[in-house]
Backbone as ProteinMPNN parsed JSONL, in Angstrom:
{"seq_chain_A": "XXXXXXXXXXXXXXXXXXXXXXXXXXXXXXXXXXXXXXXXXXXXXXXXXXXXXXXXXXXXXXXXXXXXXXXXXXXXXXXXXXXXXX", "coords_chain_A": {"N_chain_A": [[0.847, -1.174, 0.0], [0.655, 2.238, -0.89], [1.953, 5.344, 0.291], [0.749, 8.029, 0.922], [-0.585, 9.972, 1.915], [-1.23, 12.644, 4.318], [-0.621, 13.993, 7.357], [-1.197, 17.13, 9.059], [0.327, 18.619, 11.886], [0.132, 20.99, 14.848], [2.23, 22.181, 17.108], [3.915, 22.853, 19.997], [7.259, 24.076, 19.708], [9.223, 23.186, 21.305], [8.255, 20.575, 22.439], [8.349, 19.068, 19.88], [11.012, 19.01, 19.475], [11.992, 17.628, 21.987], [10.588, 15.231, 21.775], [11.08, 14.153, 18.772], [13.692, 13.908, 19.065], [14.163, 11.62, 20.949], [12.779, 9.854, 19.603], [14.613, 9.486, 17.421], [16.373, 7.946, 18.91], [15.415, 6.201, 19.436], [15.654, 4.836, 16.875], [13.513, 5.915, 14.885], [11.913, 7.914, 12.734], [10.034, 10.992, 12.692], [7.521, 10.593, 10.83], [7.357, 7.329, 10.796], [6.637, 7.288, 13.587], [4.618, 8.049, 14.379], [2.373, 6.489, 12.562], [3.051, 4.248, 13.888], [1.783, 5.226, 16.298], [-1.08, 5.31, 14.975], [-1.33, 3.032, 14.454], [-1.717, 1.926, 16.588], [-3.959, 2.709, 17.294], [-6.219, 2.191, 15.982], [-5.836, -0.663, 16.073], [-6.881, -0.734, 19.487], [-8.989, 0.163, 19.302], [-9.109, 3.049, 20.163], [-7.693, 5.348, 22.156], [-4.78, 4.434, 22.976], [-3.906, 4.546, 25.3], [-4.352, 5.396, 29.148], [-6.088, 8.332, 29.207], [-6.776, 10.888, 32.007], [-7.834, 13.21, 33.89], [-6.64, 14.993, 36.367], [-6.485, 14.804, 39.94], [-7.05, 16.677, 42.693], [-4.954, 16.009, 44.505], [-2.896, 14.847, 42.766], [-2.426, 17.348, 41.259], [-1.48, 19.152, 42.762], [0.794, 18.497, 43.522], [2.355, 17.727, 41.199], [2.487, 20.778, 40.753], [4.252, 21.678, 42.737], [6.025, 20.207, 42.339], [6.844, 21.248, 40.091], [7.908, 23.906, 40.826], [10.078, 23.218, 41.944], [9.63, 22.169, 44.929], [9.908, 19.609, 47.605], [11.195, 17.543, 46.573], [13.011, 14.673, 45.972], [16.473, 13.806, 45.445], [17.975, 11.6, 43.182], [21.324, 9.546, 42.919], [21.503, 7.197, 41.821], [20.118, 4.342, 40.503], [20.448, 2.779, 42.754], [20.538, 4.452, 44.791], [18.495, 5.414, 45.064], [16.71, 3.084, 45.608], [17.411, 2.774, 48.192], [16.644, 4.539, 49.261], [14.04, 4.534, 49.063], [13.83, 2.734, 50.932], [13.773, -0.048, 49.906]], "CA_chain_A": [[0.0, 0.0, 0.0], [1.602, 3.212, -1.23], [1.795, 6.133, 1.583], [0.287, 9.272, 0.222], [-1.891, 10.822, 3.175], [-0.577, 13.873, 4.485], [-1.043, 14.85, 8.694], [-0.114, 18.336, 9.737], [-0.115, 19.232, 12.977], [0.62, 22.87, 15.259], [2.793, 21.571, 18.408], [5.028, 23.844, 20.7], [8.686, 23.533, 19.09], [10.066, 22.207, 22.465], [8.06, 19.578, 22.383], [7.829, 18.447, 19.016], [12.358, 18.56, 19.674], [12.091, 16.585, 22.865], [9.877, 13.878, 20.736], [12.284, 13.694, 17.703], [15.005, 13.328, 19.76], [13.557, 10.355, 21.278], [12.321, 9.045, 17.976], [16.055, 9.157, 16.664], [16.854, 7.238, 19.807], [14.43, 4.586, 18.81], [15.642, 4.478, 15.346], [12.54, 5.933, 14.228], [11.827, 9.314, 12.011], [8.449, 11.33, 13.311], [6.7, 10.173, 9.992], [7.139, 5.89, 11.598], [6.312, 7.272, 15.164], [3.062, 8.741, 14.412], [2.168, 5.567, 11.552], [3.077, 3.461, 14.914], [0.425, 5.85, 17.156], [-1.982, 5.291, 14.192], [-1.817, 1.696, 13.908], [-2.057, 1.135, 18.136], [-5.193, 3.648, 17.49], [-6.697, 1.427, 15.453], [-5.629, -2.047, 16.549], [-7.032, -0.628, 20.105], [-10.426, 1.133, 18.856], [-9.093, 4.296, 20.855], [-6.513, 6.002, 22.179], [-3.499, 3.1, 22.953], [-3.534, 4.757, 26.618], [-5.376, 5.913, 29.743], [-6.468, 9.588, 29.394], [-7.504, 10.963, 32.626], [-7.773, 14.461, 34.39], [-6.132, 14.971, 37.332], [-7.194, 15.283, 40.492], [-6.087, 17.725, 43.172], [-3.697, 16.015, 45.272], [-2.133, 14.875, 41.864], [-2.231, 18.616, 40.308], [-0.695, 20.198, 43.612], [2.211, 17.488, 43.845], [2.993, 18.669, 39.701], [2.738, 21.909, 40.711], [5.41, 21.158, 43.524], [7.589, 19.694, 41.52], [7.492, 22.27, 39.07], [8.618, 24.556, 41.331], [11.143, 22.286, 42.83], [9.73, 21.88, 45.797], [9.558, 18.16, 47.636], [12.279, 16.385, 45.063], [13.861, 13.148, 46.35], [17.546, 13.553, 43.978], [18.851, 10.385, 43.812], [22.061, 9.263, 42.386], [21.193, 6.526, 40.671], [18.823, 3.629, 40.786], [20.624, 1.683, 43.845], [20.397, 5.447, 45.769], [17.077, 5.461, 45.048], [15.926, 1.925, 46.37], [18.179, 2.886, 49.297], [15.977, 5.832, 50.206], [12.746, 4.243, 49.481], [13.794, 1.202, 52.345], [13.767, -0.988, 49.383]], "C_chain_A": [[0.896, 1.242, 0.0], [0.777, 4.298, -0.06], [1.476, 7.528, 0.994], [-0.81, 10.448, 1.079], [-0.841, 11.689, 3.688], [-1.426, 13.934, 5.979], [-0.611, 15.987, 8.698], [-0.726, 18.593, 10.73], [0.474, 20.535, 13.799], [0.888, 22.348, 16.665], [3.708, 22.406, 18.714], [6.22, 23.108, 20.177], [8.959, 22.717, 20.273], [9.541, 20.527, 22.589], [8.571, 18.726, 21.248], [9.929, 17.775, 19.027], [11.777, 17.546, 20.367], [11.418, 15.066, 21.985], [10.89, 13.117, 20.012], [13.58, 13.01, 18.165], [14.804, 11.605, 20.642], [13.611, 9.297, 20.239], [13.735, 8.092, 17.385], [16.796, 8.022, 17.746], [15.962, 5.592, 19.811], [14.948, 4.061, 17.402], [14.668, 4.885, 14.301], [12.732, 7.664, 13.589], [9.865, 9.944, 12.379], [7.353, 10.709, 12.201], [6.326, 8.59, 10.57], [6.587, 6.126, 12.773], [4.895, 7.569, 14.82], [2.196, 7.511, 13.405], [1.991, 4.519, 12.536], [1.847, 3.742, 15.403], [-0.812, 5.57, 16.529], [-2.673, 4.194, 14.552], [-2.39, 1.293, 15.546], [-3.447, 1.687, 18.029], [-5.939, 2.485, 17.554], [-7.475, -0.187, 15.947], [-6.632, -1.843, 18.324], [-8.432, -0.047, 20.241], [-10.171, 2.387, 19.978], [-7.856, 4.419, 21.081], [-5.314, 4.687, 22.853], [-3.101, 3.692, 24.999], [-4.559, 5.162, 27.321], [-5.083, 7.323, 29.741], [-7.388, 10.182, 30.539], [-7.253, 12.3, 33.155], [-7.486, 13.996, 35.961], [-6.379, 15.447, 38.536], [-6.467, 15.813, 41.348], [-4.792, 17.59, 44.139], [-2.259, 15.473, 44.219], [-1.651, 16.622, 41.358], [-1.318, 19.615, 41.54], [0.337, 19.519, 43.765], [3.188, 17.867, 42.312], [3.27, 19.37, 39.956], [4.13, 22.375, 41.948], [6.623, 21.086, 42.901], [8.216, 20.797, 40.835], [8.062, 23.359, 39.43], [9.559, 24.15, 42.329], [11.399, 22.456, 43.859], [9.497, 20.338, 46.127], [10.227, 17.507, 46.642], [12.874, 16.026, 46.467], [15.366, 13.309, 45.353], [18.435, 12.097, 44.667], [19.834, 10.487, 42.398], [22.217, 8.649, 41.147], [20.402, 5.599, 41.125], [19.283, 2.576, 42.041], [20.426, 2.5, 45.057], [18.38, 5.311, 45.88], [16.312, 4.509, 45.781], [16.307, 1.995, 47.834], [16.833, 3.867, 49.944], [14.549, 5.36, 50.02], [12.504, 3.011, 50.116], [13.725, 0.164, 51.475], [15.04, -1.669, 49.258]], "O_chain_A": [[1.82, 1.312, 0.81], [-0.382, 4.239, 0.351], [2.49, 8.039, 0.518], [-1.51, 11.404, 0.745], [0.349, 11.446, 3.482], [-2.657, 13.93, 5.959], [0.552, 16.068, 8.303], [-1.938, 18.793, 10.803], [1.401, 21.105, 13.223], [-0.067, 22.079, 17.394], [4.424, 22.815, 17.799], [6.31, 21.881, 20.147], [8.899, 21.494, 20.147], [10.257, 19.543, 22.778], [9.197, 17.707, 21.538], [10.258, 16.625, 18.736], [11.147, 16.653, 19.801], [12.053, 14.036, 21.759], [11.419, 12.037, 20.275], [14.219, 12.021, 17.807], [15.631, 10.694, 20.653], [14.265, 8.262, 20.108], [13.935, 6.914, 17.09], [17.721, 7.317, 17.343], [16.073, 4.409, 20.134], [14.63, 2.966, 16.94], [14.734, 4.487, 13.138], [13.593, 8.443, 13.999], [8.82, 9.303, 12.269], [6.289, 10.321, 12.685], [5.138, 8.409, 10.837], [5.935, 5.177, 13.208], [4.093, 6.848, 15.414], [0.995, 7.714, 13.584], [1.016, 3.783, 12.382], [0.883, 3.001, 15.217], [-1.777, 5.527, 17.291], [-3.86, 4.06, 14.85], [-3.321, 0.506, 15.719], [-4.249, 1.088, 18.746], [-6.288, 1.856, 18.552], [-8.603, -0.656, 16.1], [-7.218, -2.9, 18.557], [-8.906, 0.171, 21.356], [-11.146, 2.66, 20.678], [-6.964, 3.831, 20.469], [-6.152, 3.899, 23.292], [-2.21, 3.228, 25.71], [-5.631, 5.377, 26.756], [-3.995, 7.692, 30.184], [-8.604, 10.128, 30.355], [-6.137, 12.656, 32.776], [-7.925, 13.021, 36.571], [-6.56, 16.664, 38.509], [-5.252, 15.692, 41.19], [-3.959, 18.431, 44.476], [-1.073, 15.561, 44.536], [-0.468, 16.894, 41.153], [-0.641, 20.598, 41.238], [1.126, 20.214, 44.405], [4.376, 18.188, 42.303], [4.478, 19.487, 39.753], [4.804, 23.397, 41.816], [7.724, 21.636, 42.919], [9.371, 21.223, 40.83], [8.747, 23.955, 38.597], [9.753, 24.724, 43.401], [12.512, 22.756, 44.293], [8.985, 19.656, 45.24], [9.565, 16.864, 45.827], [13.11, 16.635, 47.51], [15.189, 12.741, 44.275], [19.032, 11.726, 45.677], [19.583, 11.048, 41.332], [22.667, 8.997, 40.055], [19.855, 5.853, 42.198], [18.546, 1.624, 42.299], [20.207, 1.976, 46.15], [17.487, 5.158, 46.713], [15.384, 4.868, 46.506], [15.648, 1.372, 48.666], [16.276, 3.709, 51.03], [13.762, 5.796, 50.86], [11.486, 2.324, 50.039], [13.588, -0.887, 52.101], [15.108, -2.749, 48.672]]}, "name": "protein", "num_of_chains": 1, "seq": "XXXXXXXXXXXXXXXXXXXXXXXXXXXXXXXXXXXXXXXXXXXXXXXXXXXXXXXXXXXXXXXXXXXXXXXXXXXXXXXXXXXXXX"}
């Protein structure tokens, strides 16, 4: 089947980098990543994930973060199990 459909979409640059850069780290080019997203659509009769709104002790713990308050910095993943007693 020859590929001839055309998406365009209007995404904040930063993102649409952070993505690509990913992509290229997969091996993939944004045209395969989004052909991928298509096909899980599909294969899934909806979106390939859970979409849910957030509720407020989630949206004030984001908003935390984002102002980097309450961060845990760990080292690496053996600091990390260390500090959560695991």
């Amino acid at each position: 089947m020859s590929k001839s459909s055309i998406v365009q979409a209007r995404i904040e640059p930063e993102l649409k980098a952070s993505a690509e850069s990913i992509f290229r780290e997969l091996g993939l080019n944004s045209s395969q990543a989004i052909s991928i997203f298509y096909k899980q659509v599909e294969l899934s009769g909806g979106l390939p994930f859970k979409v849910v709104v957030p509720n407020e002790k989630t949206r004030k713990t984001f908003q935390q973060t984002d102002n980097g308050q309450d961060l845990t910095v760990c080292e690496d993943a053996q600091d990390m199990f260390k500090k959560l007693g695991l």
